[in-house]
C-alpha positions in Angstrom: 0.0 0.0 0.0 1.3 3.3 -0.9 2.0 6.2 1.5 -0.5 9.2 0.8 0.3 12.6 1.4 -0.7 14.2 4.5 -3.1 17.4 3.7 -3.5 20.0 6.1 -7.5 20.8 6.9 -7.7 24.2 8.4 -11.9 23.9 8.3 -14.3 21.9 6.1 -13.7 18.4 4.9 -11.6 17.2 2.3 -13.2 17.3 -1.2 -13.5 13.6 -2.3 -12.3 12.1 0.9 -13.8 8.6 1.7 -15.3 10.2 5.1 -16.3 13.5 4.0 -19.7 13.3 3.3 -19.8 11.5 6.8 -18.1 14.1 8.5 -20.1 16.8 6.9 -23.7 14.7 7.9 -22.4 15.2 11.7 -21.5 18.7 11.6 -25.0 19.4 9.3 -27.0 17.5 11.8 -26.0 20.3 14.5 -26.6 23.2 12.5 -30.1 21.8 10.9 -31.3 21.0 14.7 -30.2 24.4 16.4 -33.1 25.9 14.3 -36.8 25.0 14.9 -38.1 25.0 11.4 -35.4 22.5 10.2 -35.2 20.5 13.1 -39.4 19.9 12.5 -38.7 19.3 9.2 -35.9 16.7 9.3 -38.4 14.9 12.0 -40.8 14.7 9.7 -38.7 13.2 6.8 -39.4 16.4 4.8 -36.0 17.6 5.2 -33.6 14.9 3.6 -29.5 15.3 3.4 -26.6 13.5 1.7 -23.2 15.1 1.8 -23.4 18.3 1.0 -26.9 18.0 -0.8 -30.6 18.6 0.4 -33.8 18.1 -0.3 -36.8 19.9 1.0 -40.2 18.3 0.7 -43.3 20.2 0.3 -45.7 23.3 -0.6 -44.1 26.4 -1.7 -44.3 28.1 1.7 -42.8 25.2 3.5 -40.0 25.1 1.4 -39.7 29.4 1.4 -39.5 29.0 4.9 -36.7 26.1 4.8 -35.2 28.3 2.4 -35.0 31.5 4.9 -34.0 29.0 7.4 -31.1 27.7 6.1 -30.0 31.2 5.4 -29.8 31.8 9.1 -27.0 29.3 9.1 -24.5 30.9 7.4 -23.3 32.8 9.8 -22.6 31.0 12.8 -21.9 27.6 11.1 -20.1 29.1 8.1 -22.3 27.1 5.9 -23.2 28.9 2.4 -26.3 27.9 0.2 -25.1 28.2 -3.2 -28.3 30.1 -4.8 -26.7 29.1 -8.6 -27.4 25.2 -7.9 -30.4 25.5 -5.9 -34.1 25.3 -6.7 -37.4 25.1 -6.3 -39.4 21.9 -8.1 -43.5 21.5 -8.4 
């Protein structure tokens, strides 16, 4: 077995590492039940996440107010929604 190079992680998760999208369930499970809306979603099974991907199931206003939600994030779990790869299906 070959030696791999050690990478230095200051934050975040290595892109493409084998426990990444682990590591980044963990730390999304935190953030997702520090706020109330989420947290009610994701206990219904409306809120589903894998890696760094989610879905939101439901009417317009449900998902507007995920939407808003997950904005509040940003800040103190220096998570950013990226606006260009997200939408709104139905």
């Amino acid at each position: 077995m070959e030696d791999c190079p050690a990478i230095a992680v200051s934050h975040g998760v290595p892109q493409g590492g084998v426990l990444s999208p682990f590591l980044f369930n963990i730390y999304l499970e935190e953030a997702i039940l520090s706020n109330t809306t989420l947290r009610d979603l994701a206990l219904k099974g409306k809120l589903l996440a894998y890696a760094d991907d989610l879905a939101i199931a439901g009417d317009r206003q449900t998902i507007a107010n995920a939407i808003e939600a997950l904005l509040t994030l940003e800040g103190p779990f220096n998570l950013i929604v990226n606006k260009k790869k997200s939408e709104i299906l139905g």
